[in-house]
PDB file of N, CA, C and O in Angstrom:
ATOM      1  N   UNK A   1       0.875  -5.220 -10.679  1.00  0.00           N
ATOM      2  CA  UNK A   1      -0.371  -5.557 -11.345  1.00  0.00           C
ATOM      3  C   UNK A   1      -0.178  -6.667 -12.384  1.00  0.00           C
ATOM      4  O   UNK A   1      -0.944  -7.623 -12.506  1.00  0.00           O
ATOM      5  N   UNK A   2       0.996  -6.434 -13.173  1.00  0.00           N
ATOM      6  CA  UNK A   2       1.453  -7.909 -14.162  1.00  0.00           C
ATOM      7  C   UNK A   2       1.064  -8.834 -13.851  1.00  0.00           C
ATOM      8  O   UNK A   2       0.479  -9.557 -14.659  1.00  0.00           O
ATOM      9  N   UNK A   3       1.245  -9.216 -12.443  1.00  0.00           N
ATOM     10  CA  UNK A   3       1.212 -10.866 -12.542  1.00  0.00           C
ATOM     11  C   UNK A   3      -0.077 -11.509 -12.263  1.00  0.00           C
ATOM     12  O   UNK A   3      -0.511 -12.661 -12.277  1.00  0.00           O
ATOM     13  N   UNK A   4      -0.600 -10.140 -11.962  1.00  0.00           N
ATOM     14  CA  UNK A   4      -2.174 -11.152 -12.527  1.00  0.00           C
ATOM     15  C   UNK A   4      -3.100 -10.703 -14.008  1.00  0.00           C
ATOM     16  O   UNK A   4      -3.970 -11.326 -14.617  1.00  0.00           O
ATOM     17  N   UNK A   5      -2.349  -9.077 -14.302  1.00  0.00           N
ATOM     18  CA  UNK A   5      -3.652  -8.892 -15.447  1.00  0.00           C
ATOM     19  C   UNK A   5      -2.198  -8.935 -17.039  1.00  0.00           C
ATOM     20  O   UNK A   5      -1.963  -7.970 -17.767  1.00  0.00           O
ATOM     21  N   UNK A   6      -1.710  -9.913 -17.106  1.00  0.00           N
ATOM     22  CA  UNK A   6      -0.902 -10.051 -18.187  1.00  0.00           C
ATOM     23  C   UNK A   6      -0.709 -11.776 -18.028  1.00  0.00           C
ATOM     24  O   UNK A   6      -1.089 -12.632 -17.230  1.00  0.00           O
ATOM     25  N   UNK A   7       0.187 -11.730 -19.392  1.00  0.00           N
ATOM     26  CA  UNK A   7       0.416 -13.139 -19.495  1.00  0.00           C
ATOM     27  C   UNK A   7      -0.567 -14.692 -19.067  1.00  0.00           C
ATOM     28  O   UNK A   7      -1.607 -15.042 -19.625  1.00  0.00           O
ATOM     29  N   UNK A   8      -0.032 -15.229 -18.222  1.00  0.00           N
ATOM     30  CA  UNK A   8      -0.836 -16.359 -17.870  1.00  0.00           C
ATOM     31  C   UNK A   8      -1.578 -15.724 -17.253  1.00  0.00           C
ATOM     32  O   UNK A   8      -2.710 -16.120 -17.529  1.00  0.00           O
ATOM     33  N   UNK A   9      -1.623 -14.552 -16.203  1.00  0.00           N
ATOM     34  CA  UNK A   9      -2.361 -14.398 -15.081  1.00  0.00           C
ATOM     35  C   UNK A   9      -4.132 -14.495 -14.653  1.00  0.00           C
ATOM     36  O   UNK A   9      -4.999 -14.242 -15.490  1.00  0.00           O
ATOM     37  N   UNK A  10      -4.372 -14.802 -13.574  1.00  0.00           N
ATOM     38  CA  UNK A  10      -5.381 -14.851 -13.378  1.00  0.00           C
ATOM     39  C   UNK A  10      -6.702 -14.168 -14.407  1.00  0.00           C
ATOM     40  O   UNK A  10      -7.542 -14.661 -15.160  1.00  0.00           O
ATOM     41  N   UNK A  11      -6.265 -12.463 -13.859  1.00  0.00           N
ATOM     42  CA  UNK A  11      -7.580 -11.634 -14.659  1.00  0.00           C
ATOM     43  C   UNK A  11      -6.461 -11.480 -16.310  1.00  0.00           C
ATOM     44  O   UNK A  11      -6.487 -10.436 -16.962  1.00  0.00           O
ATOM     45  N   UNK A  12      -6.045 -12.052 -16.511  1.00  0.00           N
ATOM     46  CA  UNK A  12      -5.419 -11.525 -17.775  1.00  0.00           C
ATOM     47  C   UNK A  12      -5.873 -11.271 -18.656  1.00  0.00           C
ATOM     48  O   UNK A  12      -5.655 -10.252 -19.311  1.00  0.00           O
ATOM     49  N   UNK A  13      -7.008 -12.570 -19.025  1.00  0.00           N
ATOM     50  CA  UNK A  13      -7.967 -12.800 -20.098  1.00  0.00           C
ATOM     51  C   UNK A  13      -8.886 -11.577 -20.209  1.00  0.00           C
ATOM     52  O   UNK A  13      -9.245 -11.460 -21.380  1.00  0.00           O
ATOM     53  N   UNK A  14      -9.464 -10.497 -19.314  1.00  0.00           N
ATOM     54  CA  UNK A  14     -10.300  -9.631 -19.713  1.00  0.00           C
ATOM     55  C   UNK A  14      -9.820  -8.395 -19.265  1.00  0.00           C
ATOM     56  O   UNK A  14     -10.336  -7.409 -19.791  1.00  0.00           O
ATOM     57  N   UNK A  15      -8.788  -8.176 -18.255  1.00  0.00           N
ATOM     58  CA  UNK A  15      -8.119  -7.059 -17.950  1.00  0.00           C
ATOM     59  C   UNK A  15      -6.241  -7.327 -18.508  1.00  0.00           C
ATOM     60  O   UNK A  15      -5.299  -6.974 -17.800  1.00  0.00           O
ATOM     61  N   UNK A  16      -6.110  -7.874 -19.618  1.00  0.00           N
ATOM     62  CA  UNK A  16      -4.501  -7.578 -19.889  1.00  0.00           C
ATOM     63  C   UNK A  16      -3.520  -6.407 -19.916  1.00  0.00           C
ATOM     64  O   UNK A  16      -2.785  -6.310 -20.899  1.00  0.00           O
ATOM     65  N   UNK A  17      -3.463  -5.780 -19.228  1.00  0.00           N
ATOM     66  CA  UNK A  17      -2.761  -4.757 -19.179  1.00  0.00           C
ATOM     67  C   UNK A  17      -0.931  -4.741 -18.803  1.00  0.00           C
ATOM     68  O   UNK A  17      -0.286  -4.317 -17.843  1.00  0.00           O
ATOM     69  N   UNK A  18      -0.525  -5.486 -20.198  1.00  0.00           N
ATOM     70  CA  UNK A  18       0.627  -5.459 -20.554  1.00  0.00           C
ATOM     71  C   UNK A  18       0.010  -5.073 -21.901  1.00  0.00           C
ATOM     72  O   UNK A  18       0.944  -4.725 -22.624  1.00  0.00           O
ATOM     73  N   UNK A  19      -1.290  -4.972 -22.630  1.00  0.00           N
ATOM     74  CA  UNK A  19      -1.478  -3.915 -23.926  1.00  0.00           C
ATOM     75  C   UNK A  19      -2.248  -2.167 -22.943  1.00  0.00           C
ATOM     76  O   UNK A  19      -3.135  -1.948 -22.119  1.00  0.00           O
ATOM     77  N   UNK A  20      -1.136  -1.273 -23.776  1.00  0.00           N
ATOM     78  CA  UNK A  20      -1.445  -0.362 -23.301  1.00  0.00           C
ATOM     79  C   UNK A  20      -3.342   0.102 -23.294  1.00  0.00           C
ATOM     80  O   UNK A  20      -4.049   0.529 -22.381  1.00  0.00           O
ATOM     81  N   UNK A  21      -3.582  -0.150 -24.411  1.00  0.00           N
ATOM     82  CA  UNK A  21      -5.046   0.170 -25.018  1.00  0.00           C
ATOM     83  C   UNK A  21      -5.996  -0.626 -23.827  1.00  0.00           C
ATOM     84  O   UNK A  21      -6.742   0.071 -23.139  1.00  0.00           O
ATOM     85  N   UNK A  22      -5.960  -1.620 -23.682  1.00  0.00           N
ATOM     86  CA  UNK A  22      -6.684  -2.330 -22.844  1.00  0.00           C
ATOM     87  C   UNK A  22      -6.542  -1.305 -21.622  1.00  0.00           C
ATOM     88  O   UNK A  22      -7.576  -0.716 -21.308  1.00  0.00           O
ATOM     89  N   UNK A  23      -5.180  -0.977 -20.774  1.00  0.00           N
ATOM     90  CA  UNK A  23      -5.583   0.008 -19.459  1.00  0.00           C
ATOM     91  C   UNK A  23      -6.181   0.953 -19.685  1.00  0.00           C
ATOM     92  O   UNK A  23      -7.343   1.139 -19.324  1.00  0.00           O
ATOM     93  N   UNK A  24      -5.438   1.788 -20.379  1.00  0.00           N
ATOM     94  CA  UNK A  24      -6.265   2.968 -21.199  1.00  0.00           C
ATOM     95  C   UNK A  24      -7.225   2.870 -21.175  1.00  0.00           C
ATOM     96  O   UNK A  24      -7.748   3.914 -20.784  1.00  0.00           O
ATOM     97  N   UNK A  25      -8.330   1.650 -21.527  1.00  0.00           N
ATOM     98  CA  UNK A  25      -9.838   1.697 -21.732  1.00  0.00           C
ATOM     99  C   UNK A  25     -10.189   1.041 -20.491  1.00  0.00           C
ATOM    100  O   UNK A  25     -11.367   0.689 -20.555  1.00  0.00           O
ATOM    101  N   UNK A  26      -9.758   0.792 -19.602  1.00  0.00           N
ATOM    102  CA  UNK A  26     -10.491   0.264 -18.359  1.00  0.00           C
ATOM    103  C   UNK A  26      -9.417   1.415 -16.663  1.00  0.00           C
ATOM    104  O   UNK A  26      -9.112   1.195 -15.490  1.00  0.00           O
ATOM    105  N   UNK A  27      -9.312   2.244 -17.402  1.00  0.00           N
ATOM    106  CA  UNK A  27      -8.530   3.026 -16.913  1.00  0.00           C
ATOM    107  C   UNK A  27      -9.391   3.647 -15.395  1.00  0.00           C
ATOM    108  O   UNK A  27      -8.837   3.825 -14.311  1.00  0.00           O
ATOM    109  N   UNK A  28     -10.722   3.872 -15.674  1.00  0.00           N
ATOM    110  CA  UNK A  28     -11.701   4.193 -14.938  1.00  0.00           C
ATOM    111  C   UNK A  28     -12.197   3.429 -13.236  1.00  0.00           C
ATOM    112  O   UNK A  28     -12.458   3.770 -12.083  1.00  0.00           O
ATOM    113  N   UNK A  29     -12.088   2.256 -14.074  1.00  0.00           N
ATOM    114  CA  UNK A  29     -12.306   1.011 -13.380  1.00  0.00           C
ATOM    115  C   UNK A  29     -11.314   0.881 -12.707  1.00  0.00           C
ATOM    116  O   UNK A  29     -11.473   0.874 -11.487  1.00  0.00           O
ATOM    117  N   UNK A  30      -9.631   0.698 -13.388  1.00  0.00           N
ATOM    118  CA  UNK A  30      -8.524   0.434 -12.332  1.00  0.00           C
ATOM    119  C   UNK A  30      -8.431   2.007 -10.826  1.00  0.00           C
ATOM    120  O   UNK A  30      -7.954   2.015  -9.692  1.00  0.00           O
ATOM    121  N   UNK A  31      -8.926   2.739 -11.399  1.00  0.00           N
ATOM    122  CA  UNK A  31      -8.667   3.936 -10.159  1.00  0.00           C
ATOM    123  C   UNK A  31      -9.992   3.882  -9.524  1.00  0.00           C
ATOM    124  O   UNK A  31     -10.016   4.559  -8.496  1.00  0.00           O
ATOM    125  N   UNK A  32     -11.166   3.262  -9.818  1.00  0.00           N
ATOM    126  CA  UNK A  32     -12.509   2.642  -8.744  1.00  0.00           C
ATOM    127  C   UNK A  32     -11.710   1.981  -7.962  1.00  0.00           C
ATOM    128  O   UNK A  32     -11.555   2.372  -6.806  1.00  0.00           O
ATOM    129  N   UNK A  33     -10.897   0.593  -8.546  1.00  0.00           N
ATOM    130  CA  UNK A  33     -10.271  -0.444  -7.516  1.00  0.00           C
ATOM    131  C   UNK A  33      -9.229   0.292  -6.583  1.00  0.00           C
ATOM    132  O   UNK A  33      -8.975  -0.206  -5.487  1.00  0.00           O
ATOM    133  N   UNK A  34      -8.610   1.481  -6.993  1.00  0.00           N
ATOM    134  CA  UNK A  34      -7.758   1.667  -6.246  1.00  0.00           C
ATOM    135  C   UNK A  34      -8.142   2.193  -5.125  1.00  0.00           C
ATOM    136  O   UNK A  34      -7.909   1.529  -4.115  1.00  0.00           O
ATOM    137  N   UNK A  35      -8.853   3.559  -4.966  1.00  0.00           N
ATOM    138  CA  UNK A  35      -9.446   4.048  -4.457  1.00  0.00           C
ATOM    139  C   UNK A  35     -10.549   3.085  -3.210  1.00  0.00           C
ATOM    140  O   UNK A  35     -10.592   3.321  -2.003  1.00  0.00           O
ATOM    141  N   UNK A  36     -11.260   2.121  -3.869  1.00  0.00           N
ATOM    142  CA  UNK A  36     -11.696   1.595  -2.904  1.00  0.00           C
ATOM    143  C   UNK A  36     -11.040   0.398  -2.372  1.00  0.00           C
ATOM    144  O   UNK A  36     -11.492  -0.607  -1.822  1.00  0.00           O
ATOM    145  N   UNK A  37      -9.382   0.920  -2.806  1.00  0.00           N
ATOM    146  CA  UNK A  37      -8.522  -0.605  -1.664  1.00  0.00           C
ATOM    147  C   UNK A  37      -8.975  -1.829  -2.060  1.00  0.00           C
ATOM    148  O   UNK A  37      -8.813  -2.753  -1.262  1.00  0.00           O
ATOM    149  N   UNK A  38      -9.587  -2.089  -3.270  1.00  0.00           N
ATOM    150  CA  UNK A  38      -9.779  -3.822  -3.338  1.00  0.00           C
ATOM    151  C   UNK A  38      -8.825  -4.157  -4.516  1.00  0.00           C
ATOM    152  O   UNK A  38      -8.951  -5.248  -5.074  1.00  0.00           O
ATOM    153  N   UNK A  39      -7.885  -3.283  -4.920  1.00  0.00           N
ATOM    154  CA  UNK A  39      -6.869  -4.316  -5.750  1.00  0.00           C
ATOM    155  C   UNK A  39      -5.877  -3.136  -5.351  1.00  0.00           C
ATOM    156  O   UNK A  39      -6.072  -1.935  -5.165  1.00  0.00           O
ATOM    157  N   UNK A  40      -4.335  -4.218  -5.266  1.00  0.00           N
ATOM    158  CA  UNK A  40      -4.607  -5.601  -5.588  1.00  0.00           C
ATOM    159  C   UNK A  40      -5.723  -6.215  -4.208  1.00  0.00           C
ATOM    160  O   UNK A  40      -6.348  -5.546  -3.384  1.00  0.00           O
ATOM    161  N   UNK A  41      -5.654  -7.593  -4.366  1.00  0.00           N
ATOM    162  CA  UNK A  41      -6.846  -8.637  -3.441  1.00  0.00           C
ATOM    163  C   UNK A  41      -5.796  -8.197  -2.344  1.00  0.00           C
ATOM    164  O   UNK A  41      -4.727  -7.594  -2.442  1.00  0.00           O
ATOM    165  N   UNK A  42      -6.854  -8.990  -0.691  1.00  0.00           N
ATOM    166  CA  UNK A  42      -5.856  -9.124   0.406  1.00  0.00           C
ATOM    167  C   UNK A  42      -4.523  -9.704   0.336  1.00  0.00           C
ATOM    168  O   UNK A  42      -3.481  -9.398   0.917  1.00  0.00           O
ATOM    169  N   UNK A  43      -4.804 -10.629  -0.526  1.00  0.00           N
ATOM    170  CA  UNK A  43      -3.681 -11.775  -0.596  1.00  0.00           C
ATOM    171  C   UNK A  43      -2.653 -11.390  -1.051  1.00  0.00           C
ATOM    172  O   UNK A  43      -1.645 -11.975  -0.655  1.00  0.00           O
ATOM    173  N   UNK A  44      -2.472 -10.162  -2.148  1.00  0.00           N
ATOM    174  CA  UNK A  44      -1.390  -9.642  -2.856  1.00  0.00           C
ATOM    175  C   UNK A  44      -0.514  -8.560  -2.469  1.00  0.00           C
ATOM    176  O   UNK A  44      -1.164  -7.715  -1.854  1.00  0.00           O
ATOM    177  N   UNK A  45       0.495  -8.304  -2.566  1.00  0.00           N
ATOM    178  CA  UNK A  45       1.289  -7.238  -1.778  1.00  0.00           C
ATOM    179  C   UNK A  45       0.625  -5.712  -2.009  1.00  0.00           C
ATOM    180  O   UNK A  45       0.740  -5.285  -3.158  1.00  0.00           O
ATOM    181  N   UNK A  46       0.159  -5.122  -1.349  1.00  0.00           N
ATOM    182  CA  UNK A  46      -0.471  -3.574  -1.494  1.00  0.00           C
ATOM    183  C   UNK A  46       0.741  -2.762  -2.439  1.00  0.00           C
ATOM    184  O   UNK A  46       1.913  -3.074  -2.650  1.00  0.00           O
ATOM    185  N   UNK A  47      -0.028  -1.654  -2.881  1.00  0.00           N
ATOM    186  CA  UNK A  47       0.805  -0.291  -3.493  1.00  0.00           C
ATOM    187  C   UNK A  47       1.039   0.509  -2.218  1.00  0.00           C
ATOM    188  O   UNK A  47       0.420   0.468  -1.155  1.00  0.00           O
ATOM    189  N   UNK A  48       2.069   1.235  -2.581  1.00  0.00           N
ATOM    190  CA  UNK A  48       2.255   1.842  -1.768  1.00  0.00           C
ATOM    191  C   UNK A  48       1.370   2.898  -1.861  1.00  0.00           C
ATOM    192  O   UNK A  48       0.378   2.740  -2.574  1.00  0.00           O
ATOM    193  N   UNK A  49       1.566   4.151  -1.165  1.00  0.00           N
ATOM    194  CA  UNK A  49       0.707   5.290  -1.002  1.00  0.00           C
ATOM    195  C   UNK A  49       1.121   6.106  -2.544  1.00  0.00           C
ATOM    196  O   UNK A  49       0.478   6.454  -3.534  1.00  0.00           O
ATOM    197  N   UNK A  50       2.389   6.171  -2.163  1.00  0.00           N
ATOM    198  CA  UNK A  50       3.050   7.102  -3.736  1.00  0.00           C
ATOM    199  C   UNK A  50       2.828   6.213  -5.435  1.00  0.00           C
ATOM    200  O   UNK A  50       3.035   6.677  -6.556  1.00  0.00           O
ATOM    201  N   UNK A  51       2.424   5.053  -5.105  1.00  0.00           N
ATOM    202  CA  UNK A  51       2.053   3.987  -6.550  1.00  0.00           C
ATOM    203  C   UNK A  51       0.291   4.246  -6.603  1.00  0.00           C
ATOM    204  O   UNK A  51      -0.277   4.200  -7.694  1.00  0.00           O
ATOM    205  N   UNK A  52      -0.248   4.433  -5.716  1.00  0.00           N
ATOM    206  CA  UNK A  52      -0.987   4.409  -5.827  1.00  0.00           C
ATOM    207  C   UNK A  52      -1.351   6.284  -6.315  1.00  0.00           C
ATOM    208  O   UNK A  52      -2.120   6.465  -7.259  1.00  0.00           O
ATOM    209  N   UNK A  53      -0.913   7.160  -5.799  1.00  0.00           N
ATOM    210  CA  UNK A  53      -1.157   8.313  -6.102  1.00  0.00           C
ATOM    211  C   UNK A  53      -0.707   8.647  -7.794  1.00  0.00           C
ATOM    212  O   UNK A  53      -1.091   9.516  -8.577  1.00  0.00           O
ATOM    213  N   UNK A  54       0.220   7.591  -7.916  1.00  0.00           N
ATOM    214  CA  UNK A  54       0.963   8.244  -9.261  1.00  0.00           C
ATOM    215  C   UNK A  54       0.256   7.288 -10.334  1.00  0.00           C
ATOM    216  O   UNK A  54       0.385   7.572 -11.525  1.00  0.00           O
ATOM    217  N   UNK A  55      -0.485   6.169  -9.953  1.00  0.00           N
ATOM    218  CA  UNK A  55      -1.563   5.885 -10.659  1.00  0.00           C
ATOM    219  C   UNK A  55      -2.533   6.508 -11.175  1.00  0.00           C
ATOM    220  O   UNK A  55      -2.946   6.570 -12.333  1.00  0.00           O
ATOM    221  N   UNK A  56      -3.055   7.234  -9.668  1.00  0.00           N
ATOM    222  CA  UNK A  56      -4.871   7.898  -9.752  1.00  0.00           C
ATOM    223  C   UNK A  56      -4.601   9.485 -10.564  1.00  0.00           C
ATOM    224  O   UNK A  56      -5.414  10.284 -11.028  1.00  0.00           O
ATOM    225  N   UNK A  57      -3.136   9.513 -10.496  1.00  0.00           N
ATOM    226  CA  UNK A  57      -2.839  11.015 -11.253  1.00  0.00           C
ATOM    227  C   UNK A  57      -2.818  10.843 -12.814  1.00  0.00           C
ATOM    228  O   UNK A  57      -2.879  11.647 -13.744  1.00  0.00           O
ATOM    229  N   UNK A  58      -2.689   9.226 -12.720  1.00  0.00           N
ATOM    230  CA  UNK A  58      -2.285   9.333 -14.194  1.00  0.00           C
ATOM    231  C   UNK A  58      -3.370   9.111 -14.823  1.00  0.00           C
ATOM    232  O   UNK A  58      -3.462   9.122 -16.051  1.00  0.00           O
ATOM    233  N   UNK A  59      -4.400   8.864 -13.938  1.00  0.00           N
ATOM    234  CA  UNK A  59      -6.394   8.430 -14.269  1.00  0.00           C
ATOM    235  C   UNK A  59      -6.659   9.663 -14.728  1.00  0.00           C
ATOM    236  O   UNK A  59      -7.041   9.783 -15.892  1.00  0.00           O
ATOM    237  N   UNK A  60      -6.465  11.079 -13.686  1.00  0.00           N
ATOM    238  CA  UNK A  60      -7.247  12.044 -13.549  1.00  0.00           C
ATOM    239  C   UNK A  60      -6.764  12.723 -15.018  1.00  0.00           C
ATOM    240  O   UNK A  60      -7.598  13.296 -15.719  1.00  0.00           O
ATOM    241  N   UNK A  61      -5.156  12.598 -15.482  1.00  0.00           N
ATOM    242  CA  UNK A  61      -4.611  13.633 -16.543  1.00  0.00           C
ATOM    243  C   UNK A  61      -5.044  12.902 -17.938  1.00  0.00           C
ATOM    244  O   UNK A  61      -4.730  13.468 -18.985  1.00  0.00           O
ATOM    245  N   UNK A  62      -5.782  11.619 -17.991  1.00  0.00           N
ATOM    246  CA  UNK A  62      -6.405  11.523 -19.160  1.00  0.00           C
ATOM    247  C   UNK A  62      -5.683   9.583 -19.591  1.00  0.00           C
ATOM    248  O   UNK A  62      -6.086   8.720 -20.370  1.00  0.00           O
ATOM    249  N   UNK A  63      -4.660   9.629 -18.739  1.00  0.00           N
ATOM    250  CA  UNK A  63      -4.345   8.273 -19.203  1.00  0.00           C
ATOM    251  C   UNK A  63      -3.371   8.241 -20.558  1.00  0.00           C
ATOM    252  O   UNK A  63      -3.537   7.401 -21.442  1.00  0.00           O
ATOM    253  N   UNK A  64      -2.325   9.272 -20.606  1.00  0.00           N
ATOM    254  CA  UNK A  64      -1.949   9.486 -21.791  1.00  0.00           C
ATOM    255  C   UNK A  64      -0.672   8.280 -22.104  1.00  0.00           C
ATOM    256  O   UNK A  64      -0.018   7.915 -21.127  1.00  0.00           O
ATOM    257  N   UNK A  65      -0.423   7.822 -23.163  1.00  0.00           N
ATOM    258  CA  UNK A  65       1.078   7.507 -23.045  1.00  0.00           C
ATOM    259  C   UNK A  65       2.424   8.317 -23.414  1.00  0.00           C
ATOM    260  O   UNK A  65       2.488   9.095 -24.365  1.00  0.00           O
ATOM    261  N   UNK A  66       3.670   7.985 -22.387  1.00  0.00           N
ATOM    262  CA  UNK A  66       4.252   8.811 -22.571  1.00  0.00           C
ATOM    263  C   UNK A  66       5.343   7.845 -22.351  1.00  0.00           C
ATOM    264  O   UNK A  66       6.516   8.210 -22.429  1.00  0.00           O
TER     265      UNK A  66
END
């Protein structure tokens, strides 16, 4: 996800998520995209099944940091 929502990247500017707070608060939104398979884009290498599960688990338990 870095290399587009951090640093220079593309969505960086409104999704930076190299600050924790920023995922945290759009936390909702990143497990919409996941769930409906549109991020990453076609163009970008997919998650796997287990990145993607250990994402949407980490949506459902509140998004904590640990």
């Amino acid at each position: 996800c870095l290399p587009c929502h951090a640093g220079d990247g593309d969505a960086a500017e409104s999704h930076d998520f190299s600050r924790f707070e920023t995922l945290q608060a759009q936390r909702s939104q990143v497990a919409d995209e996941i769930r409906s398979c549109s991020m990453p884009p076609p163009a970008k290498p997919g998650l796997t099944d287990s990145e993607a599960n250990t994402l949407l688990r980490w949506v459902a338990c509140g998004a904590v940091r640990r």
